[in-house]
Structures are given as C-alpha cells and as structure tokens.
N, C-alpha and C positions, 0 to 999 in steps of 0.2 A: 111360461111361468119362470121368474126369475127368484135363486134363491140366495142370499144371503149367508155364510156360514163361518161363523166367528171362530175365531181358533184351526181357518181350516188347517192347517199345517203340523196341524197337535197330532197326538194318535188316535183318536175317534174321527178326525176332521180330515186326515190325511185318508185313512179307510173308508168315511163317507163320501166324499166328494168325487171321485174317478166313477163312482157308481150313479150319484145324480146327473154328470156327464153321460153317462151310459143308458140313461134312461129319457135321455133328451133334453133335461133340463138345462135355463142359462144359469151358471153356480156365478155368483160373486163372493170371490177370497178374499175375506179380511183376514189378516194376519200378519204380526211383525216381518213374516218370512216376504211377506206380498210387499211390504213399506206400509201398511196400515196400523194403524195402532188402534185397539178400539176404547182405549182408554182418553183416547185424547178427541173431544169430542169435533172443534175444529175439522178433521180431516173427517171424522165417521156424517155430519151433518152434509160434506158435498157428495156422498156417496149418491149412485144412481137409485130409481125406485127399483122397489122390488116388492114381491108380493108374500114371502114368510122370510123371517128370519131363525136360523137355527144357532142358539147362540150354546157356543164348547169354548169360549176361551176364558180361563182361568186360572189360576194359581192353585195345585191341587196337591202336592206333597205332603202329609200331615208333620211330620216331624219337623218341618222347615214351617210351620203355622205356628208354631210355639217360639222357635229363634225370630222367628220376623212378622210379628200380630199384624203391624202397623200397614206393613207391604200385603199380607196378605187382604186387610178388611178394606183398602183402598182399591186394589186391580182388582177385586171378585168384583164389592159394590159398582166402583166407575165402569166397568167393564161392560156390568147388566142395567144400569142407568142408560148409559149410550145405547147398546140394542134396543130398551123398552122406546126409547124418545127416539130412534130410526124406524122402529117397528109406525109409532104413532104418526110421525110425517106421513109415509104412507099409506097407514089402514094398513100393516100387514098381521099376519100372526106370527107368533114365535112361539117355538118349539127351546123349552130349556132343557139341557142338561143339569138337572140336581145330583143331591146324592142322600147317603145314607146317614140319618140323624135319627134313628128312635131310641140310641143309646142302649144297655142291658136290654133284650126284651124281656118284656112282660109275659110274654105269649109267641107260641111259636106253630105254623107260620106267622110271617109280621105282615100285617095287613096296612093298609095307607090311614089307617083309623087309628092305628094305633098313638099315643101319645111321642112326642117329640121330646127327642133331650139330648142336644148336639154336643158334646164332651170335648171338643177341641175347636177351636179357633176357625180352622179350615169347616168343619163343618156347620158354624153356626154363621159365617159368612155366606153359603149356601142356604141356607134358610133363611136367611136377609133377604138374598136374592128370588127366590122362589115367593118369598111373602110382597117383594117388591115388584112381580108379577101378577099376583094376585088382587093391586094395587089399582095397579095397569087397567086390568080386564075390569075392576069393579068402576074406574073414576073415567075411562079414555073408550071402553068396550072394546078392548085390544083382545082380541083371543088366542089364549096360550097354552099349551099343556106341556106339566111339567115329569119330567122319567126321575123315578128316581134310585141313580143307578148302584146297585149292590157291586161288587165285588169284580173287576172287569178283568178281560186279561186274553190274551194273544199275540199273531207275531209282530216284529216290530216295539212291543212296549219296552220301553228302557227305564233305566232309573234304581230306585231302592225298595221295590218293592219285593211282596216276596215269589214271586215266580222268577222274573229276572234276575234275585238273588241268586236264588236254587239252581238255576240254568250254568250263570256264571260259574259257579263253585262244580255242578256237573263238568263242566272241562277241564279242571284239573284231577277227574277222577276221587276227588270228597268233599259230600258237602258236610258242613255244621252246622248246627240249626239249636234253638233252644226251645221252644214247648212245642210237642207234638200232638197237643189235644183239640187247639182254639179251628173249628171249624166255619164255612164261609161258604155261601151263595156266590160259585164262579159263573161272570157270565162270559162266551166267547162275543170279542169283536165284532165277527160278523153278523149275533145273535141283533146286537147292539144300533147296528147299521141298521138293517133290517126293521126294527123296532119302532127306527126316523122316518125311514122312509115309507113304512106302512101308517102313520100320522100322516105323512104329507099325504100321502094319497086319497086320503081318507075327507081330505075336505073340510072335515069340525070345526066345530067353529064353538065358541064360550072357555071357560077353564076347567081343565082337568087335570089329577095327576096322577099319575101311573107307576108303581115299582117298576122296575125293570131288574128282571133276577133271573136265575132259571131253573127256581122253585126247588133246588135241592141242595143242600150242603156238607161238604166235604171238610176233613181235618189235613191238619198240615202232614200227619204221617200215610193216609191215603193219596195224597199227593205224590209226594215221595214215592209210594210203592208201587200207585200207576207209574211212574216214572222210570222206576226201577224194572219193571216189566217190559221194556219196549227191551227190545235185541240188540237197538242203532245206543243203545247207552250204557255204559258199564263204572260203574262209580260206589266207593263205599259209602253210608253214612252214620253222624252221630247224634244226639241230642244230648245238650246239657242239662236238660230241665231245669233250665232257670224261668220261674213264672213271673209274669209280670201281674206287678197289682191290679186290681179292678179288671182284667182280661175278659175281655165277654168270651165265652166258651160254645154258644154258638149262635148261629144268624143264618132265617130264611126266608128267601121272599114270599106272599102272598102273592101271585101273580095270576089268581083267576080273575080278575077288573077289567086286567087287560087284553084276555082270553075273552071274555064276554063282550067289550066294547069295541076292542081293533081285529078280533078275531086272529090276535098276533099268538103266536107261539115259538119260543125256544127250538131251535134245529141240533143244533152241537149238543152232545154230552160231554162229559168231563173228559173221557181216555179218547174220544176222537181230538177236541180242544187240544189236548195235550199233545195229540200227535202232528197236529199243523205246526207248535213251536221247535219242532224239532225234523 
C-alpha cells in the first residue's frame, strides 16, 4: 500500500512518516522540504498512484491567520483541492487533518454534533476544507475521514505556541505568562500518530469525522505546576493576569465516537507528555 502524506516534513508528518516506514508501508513525501509543493497542482498531478492520501500540510499559526487572511485561505484551500483531485485520479481515501471550530462551547464535553463557529480565519479555512471533503465523498465517492484535532503538543513542536513558549522561558529560569485559568484538551504527538494510523488500518471506507482530544483538560497554571514538579527543572514563575476578551475558559473533547468506531484510545496523560518534552 503506498501512502501519500502531505506536509510530511511538518510536525505531525515528520512524527508519522518514520512510523508508516516501520510498519512496512511505501510513504510518498510531499513537502516543500521533498521539492514538492502541494499547492501547485502541475507537480502534485505527475505524482505516482497511491492508494490513501493523509493530507497535514497547512498554514496553521492563528495569530499569523489575522496578519495574512489572503495567504492563509489560498495555501489551506489549494492545498486540500490538490489532495481531494489526487485522492480522485486514483480512487484513493484521504485521511484529513482538521481542527478545532466549535467556537465558546455550548456544552462540555464537545461532541462532533455539536454546532460550528470558527472565530478566526485559520479555523474557518479548516472547515472549508473538511466541508470540501465532504464534497469529494458525496459527488466523486472518495472516502475520507476527518480528525478533528484539539489541542496538540510534544517534542520537537516549535513556534509561538504556548508550550514552546513556557519551555523557552523555563531556560532562563522565569517564565511570564498572563491568564492562568483558560484550560485545554492536550493531545500528545504520539497520541496523534497513532490515531492515523489506527484509520489506516482500519480499512473504512465513506466519510467520517472524529475529535481527536484526550478527553480531559488542563489550565495553563496546572501546566506550569506539573512542570514545576519535575526535579530536571527549576524556574520561577509569574502571571499578569491580563484577560483577553472573548477567552474561552475551557475546551473538551468528546472522544467516545472514536473509542466506539476505531476502538482508538489516548495512551499519554498530561505529567507523562510533559515529561517526553523535557
């Protein structure tokens, strides 16, 4: 079975791929890092067949979704256009990575029923794309199922987010931080990988989509204090309590769907996850 994996070179992509290798699979890497662009459809249209596509490659910063709409709604959309019209040359399935759009919940845990209401740019290009899956399956009978991923994080993740903040700032011995209350559905990396490759195996065939969470969530100051509890780390910290408006205060996944359907379950808890980063 050959697979297809967009963004391999991202960090989901870089963490899934050594594994689908290790499990015997032929992986084909699309990725700027490979000379592919999956944006440009030209190069993605001579690509070989294959029989699923796993498409991660994206524009996913949210803060950088508000500075640059235009870039962001172009590389998400082009991006999962060329996968769906690769997926369809060959009859394959695609596995997408989505993400989180139900906005404030209504209800907690948040189940995949619940109603949609993506607040930033970055997130309602993800719901283009998920809906432009669902497109796929209903006009082309492409079968796809979509994760839809809460709150990720482990080693290797880089950037502005807030674990690699907190990390960063742990090596000088203090971190800063400003609300210590907004809590979050962390999932580990490999919880994640895991997730893909228990779908691939799995054979399905139609569309489905799946949270992907691990069903419990945490504030930024239990963060902090599992963190504070390891031996190997020694650092003060502070908070300014500055709140930010509209703040959702807390977010969890619903993830018995996928405990019933892929018989997937979450391995990592929070203070083990924590303890791979470090």
């Amino acid at each position: 079975m050959r697979i297809a994996v967009t963004g391999s070179s991202g960090f989901i992509g870089s963490n899934l791929v050594p594994l689908l290798k290790e499990k015997g699979f032929d992986v084909l890497e699309v990725s700027r890092a490979q000379g592919l662009d999956i944006c440009d459809w030209d190069q993605v249209k001579e690509l070989p067949a294959c029989d699923i596509v796993v498409h991660l490659a994206a524009r996913t910063y949210v803060p950088d979704s508000f500075d640059n709409p235009r870039d962001f709604y172009n590389v998400n959309f082009s991006a999962t256009i060329n996968a769906l019209e690769l997926a369809r040359k060959w009859k394959a399935k695609v596995i997408y990575m989505s993400s989180y759009f139900y906005g404030p919940p209504q209800y907690l845990p948040v189940d995949e029923q619940h109603g949609l209401h993506p607040h930033n740019p970055y997130a309602e290009t993800k719901l283009i794309s998920e809906e432009l899956c669902k497109a796929y399956h209903r006009d082309f009978d492409i079968s796809c199922t979509a994760f839809r991923l809460f709150n990720i994080y482990g080693p290797g993740q880089t950037g502005m987010l807030l674990l690699p903040t907190i990390l960063d700032q742990v090596k000088t011995g203090r971190v800063v931080l400003k609300d210590p209350r907004p809590k979050r559905d962390y999932i580990h990396i490999n919880d994640v990988v895991d997730a893909v490759i228990t779908e691939i195996e799995s054979r399905n065939e139609g569309f489905d989509i799946y949270n992907l969470g691990y069903g419990q969530s945490y504030s930024v100051k239990e963060l902090v204090d599992t963190l504070q509890s390891f031996d190997e780390l020694s650092f003060d910290v502070e908070y300014t309590n500055e709140f930010r408006k509209g703040e959702v205060l807390d977010s969890v996944a619903d993830i018995s769907k996928i405990k019933n359907k892929l018989g997937w379950m979450p391995k990592t808890d929070l203070k083990a996850g924590l303890k791979t980063l470090i």
